[in-house]
N, C-alpha and C positions, 0 to 999 in steps of 0.2 A: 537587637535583631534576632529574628526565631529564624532556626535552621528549617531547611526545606522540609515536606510533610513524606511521608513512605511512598505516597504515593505522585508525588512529584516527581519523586527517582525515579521511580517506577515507572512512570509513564518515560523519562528523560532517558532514561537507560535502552528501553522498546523502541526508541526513536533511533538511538544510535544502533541498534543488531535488525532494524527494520529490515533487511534484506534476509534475513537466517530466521524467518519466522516464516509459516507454513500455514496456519490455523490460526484464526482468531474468534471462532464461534464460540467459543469459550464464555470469552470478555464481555461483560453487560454494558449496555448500551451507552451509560455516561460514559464510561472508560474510554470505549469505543471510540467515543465521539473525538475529546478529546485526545486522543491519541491521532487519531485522521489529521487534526488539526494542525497539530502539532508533527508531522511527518509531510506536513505541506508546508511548515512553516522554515522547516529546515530542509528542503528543496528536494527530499527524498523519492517521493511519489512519484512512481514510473509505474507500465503498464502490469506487471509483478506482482507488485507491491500491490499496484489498484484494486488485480483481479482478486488478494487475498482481502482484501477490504470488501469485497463486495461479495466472494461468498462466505463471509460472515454471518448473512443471512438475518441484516440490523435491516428494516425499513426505516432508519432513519438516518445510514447511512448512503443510501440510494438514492434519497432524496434530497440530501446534502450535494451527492453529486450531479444529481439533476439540477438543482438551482445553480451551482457553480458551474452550470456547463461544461464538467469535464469531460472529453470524448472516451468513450472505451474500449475502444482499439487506436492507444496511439500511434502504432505504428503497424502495417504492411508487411507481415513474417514475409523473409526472401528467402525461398525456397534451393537447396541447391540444383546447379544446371552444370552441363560439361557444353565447352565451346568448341570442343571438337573430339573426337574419339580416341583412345589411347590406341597407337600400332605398338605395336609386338612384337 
């Protein structure tokens, strides 16, 4: 049995700090890919996450999401409100 390749961790690892990551334009486009893949596959992918996925600025990760019809705003920011005035 061959132990996993650097870049298996490597991607496996990015999957698990998926939240503590900031910037991926970095990362060339295979990586890329597989890392989206793989961050969907372990149920990670929220709107966050999405938005750093997508200005990565990979066309083929846009396109990925376009086939998989992911929405891009998945959710409605709720702004804060007061429901009544504070007295004094």
């Amino acid at each position: 049995m061959r132990p996993p390749s650097l870049r298996s961790l490597t991607i496996d690892n990015a999957v698990l700090h998926i939240y503590h990551i900031h910037d991926l334009s970095s990362i060339p486009d295979p990586l890329l890919l597989q890392l989206f893949l793989k961050t969907i596959e372990a149920g990670k992918l929220n709107e966050k996450v999405l938005s750093v996925f997508m200005n990565a600025g990979s066309e083929s990760i846009i396109a990925l999401i376009d086939s998989l019809q992911i929405p891009r705003n998945l959710f409605n920011p709720i702004l804060p409100t007061r429901c009544k005035e504070r007295q004094l």
